[in-house]
N, C-alpha and C positions, 0 to 999 in steps of 0.2 A: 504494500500500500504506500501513496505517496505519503509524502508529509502535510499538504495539504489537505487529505480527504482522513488524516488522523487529525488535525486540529478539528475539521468540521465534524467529524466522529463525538469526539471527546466534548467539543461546544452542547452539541446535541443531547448529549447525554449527563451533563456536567462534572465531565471529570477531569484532573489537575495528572501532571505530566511533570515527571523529575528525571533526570538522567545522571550516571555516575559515568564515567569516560575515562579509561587509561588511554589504550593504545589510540585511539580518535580523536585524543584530546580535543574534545569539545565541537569534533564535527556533527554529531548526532543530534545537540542544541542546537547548533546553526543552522542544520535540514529543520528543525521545528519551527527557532523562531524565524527564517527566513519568509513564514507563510505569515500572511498580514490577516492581524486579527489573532496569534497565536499567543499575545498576551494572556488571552480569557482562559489558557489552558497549559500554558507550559511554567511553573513555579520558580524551580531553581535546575542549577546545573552544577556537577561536581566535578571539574576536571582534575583528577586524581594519577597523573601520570607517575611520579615519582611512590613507592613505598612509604615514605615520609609522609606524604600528601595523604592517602590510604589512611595512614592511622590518624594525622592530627583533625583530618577535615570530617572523616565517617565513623572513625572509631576502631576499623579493622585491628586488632591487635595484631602486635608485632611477631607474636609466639608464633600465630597464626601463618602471616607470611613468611617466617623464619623454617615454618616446619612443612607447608607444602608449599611454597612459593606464590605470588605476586597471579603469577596465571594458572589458577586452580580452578576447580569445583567451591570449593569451601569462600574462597577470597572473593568470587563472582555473586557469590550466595549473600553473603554478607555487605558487600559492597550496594548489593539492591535493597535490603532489609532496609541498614542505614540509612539511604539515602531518603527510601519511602520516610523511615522517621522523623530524620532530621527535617525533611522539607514540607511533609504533613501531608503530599500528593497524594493521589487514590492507585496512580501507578507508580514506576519509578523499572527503568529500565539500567542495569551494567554491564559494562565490555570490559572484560582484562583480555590481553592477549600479547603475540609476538607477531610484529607486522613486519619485521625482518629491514634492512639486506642481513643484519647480524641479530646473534641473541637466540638464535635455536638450537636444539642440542637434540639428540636422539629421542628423546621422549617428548619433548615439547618443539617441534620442528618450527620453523618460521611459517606462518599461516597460522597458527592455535591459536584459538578464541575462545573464549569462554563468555557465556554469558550472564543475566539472571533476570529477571521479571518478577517484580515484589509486588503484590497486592493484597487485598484488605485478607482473600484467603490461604493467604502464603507465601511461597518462592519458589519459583518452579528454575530450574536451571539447563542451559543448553551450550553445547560443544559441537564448532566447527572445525575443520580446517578447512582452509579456504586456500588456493591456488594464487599464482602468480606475483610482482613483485607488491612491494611498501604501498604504491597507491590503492592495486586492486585490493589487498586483502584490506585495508581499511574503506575506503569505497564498498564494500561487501559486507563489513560486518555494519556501518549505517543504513543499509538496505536491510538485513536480519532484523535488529535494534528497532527499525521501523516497523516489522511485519511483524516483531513481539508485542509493541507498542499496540500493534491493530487488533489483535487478540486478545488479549486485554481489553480491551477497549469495548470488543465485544463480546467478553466473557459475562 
């Protein structure tokens, strides 16, 4: 779904829109609020690139990142929880990942993403790997990040 036909979704419906954003640093809020009129629906935005950022701005403990890493299951999970909190949204979507050319390793290749979708009935979490270099796979994961957004929306 675009991100226009999710602001008119969520208008429709009255619902508030939070994103938490490593590897996108903050592309996913700019496809939001790029649509006019996505005041009335998009709250706040958490650009959380750095592990630092992770903990001081959401809360992620550090144990946490220390012990499965930055781009997890667990970090994604959490990174959405937060954010829904902190910002009081009714969704709240997060992306950690590796968008590469560097930073992958056997387990976590360049393409891993991770994601998470926080709403009033929990946190559902999702894992990509996505294909080709730094732009597409972040270009990819704000296209997921939007289709989460849209499911939600009309959950």
């Amino acid at each position: 779904m675009s991100a226009a036909r999710l602001v008119e979704v969520c208008k429709a419906k009255g619902l508030t829109i939070a994103t938490a954003e490593s590897c996108t640093g903050g592309m996913i809020a700019a496809a939001i609020t790029a649509v006019p009129g996505a005041s009335a629906v998009f709250t706040h935005g958490f650009v959380t690139y750095s592990n630092a950022a992770k903990t001081q701005m959401l809360g992620v403990p550090d144990e946490l990142i220390a012990e499965v890493g930055a781009v997890s299951e667990a970090v994604a999970g959490c990174m959405a929880i937060e954010a829904r909190e902190k910002s009081g949204a009714d969704l709240a979507v997060s992306v950690t990942g590796i968008a590469g050319p560097d930073g992958g390793s056997a387990l976590k290749p360049v393409g891993t993403v991770w994601f998470g979708l926080a709403m009033a009935s929990g946190v559902t979490i999702y894992h990509k790997v996505f294909s080709g270099g730094r732009d597409e796979v972040r270009q990819a994961s704000v296209a997921f990040a939007l289709e989460l957004l849209s499911e939600g929306a009309h959950a």
